[in-house]
C-alpha positions as CSV (number, residue, x, y, z in Angstrom):
1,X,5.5,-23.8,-9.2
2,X,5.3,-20.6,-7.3
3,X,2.8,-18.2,-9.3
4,X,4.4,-15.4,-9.0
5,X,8.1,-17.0,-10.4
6,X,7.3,-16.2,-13.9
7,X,6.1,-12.7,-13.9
8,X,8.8,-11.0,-11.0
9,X,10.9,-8.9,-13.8
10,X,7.0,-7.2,-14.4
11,X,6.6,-7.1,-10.9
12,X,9.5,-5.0,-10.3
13,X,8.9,-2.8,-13.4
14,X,5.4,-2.4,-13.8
15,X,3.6,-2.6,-10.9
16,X,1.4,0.8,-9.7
17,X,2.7,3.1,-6.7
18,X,0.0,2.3,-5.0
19,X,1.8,0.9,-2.0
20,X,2.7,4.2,-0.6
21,X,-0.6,5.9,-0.5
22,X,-1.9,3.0,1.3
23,X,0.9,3.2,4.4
24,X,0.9,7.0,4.5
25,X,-3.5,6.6,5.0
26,X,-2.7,3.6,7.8
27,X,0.0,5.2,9.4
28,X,-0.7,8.6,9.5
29,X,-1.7,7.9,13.5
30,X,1.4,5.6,14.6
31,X,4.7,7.2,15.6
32,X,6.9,6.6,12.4
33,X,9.7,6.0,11.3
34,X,10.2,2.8,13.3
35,X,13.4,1.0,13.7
36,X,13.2,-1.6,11.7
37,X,10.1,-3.0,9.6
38,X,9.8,-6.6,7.9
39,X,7.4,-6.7,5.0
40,X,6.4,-10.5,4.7
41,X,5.4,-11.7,1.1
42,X,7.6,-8.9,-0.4
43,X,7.5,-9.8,-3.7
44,X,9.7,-8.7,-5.8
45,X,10.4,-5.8,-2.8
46,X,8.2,-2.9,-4.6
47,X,6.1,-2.4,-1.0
48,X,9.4,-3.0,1.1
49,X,10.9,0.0,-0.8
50,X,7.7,2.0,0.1
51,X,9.1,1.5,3.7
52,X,11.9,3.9,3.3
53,X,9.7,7.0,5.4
54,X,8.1,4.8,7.6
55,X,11.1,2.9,8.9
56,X,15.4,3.3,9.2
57,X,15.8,-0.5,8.5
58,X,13.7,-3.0,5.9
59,X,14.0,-6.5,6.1
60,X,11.9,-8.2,2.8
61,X,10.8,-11.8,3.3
62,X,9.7,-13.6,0.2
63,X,9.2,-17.2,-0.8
64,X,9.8,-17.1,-4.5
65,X,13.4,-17.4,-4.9
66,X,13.1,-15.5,-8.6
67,X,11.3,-12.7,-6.2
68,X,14.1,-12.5,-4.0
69,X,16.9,-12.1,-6.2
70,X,14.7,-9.1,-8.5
71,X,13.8,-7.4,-4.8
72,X,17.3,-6.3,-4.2
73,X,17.5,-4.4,-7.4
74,X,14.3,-2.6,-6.7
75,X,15.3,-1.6,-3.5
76,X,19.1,-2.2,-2.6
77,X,18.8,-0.5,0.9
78,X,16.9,-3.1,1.9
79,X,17.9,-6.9,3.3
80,X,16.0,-9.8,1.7
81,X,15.3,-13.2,2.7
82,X,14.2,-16.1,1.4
83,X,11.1,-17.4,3.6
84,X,7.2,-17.9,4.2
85,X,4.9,-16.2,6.5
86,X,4.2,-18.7,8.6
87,X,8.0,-19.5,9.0
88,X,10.3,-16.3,9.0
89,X,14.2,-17.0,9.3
90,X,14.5,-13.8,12.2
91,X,15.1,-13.4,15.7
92,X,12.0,-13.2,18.0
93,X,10.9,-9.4,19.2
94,X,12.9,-8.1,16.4
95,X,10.4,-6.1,14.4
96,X,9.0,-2.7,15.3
97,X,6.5,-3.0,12.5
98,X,5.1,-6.2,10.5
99,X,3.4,-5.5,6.8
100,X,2.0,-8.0,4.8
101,X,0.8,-6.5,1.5
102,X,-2.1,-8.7,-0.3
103,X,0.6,-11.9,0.8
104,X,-2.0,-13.5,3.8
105,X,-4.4,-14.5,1.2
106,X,-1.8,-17.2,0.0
107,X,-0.8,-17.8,4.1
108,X,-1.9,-20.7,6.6
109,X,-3.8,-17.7,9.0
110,X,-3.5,-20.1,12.2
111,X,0.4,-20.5,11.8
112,X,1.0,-16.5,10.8
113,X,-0.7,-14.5,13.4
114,X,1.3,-16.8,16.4
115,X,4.8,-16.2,14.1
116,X,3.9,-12.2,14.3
117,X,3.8,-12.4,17.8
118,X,7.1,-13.9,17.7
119,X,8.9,-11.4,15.4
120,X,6.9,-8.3,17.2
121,X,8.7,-6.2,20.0
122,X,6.7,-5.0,22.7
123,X,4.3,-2.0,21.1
124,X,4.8,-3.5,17.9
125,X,2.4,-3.0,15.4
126,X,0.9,-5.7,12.4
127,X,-0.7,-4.0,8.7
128,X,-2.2,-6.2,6.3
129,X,-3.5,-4.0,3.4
130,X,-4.3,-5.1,0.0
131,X,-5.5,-4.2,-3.3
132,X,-7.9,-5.2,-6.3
133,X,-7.2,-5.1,-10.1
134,X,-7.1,-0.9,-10.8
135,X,-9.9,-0.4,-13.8
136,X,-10.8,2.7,-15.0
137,X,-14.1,4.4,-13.8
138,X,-17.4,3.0,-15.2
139,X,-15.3,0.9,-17.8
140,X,-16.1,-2.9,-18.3
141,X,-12.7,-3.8,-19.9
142,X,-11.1,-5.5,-16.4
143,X,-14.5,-7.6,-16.7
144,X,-13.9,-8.3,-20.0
145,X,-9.9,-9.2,-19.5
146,X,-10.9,-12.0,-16.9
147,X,-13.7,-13.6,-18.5
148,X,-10.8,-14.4,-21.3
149,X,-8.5,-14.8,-18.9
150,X,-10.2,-16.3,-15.6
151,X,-8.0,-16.5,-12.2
152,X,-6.8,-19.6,-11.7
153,X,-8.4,-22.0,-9.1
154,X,-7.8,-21.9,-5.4
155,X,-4.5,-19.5,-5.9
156,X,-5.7,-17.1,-2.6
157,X,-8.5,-16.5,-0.4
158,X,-10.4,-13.5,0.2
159,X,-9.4,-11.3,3.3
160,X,-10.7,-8.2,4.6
161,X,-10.2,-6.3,8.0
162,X,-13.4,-8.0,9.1
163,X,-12.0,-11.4,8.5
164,X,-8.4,-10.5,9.7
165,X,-9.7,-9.1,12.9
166,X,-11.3,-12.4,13.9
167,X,-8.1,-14.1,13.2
168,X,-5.9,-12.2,14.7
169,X,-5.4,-14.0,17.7
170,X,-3.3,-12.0,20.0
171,X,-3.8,-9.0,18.4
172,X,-6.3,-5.5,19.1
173,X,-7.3,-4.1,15.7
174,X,-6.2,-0.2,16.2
175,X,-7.5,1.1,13.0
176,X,-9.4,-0.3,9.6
177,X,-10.3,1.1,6.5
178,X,-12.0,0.0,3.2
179,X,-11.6,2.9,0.3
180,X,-10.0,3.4,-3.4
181,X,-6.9,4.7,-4.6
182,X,-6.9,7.1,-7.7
183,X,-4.0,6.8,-10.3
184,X,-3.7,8.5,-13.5
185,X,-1.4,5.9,-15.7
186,X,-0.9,5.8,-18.9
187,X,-2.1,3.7,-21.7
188,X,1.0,1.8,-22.4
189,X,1.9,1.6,-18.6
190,X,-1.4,-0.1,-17.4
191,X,-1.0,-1.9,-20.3
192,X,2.6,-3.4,-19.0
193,X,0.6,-3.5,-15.4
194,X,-1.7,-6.0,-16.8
195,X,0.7,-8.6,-17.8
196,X,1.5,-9.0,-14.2
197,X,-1.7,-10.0,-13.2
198,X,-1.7,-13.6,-11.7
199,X,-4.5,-14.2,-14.1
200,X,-1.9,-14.2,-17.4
201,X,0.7,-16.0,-15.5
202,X,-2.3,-19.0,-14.9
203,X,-2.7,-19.0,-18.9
204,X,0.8,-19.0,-19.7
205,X,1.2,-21.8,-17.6
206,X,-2.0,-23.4,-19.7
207,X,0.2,-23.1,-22.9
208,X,-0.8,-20.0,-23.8
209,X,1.2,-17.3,-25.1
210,X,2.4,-13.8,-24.0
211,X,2.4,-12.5,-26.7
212,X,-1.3,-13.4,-27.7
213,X,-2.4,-12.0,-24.0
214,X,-0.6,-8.8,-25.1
215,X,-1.6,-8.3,-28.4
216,X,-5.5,-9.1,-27.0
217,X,-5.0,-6.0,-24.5
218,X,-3.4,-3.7,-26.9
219,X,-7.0,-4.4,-29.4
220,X,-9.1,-4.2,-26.9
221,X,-8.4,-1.5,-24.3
222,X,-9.3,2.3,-24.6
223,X,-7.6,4.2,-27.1
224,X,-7.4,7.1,-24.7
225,X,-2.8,7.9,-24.1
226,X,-4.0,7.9,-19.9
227,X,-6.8,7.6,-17.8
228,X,-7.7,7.8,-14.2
229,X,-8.0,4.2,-12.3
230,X,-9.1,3.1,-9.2
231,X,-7.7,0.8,-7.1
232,X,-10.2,-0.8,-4.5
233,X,-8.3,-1.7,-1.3
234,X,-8.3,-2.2,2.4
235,X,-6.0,-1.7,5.4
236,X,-6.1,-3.5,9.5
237,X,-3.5,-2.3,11.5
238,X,-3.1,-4.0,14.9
239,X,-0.9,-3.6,17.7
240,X,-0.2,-6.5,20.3
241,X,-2.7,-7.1,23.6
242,X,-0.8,-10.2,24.8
């Protein structure tokens, strides 16, 4: 089963606009808006939709089927696909721009960078950006929430631009950057946010319950109505040297 089948609905409702302040920071040098952009591992088509400055077309591709059919609700100016990243049903040298938001740490690195090339016109450009769990400054409630409710084993691997850039076979790294985002969300919404962590998804899938996850979160997290969180993250943007 696909981990991310049983919590799209949350995806496309309750995940954090953080998607946006990470292209505007990566692409504030590159000529935008492209022609057309393909956002690989789209999810539930939250970060395609974050497209809509930086490119006239979007093209989602996303191997969760549940994913697909939620993405074109969230973003209906947008096409979707069904596909993986290291196998994407569209014609070679057909992307301006390639983004792949937190969706390589689930890819087979070898077969993906050779398929970019592919889909890549010439001066195309690849960004891979991701980002961690938000938590609330000096807080140890996150810590707490996944020592109840532990990842699951061998979901994803860790990336960072380091790591991509020696992969990235075919590719010059133009521009990297490793900083937080700051978002104040309410209570009630990084609540909601929460329940759409792969973590809860893992211990649903264990037999727990939802409802006990959510009940645990409501008890146990700050009384405050909102709060300021940080999301760590990361961005590699590369252009094609071959």
């Amino acid at each position: 089963m696909n981990p991310f089948d049983q919590i799209a609905d949350g995806y496309a409702r309750h995940r954090p606009p953080v998607h946006g302040h990470i292209l505007r920071r990566a692409l504030a040098g590159w000529p935008t808006p492209v022609g057309r952009a393909l956002d690989v591992g789209c999810g539930s088509g939250v970060s395609t939709l974050a497209l809509t400055e930086f490119a006239r077309e979007r093209i989602g591709v996303e191997p969760a089927a549940s994913m697909v059919a939620m993405a074109s609700e969230v973003d209906p100016g947008a096409r979707f696909l069904q596909g993986t990243a290291e196998e994407v049903p569209w014609p070679d040298g057909a992307a301006d721009l390639i983004t792949a938001a937190g969706a390589l740490n689930y890819a087979n690195l070898g077969r993906f960078f050779p398929e970019a090339l592919r889909l890549l016109a010439p001066g195309g450009a690849l960004l891979v950006y991701d980002f961690s769990t938000g938590n609330r400054r000096d807080s140890d409630w996150l810590s707490r929430f996944i020592g109840r409710y532990p990842w699951a084993p061998s979901e994803a691997r860790h990336l960072d631009p380091e790591i991509l850039a020696r992969e990235a076979n075919g590719f010059t790294l133009h521009s990297a950057e490793q900083f937080a985002v700051s978002l104040t969300l309410s209570r009630a919404f990084y609540l909601d946010y929460m329940l759409t962590e792969t973590n809860v998804a893992y211990a649903v899938r264990q037999g727990g319950s939802l409802a006990e996850v959510r009940a645990w979160c409501d008890e146990s997290l700050w009384p405050d109505t909102e709060a300021e969180i940080l999301f760590p993250g990361y961005y590699a943007l590369f252009q094609r040297s071959v």
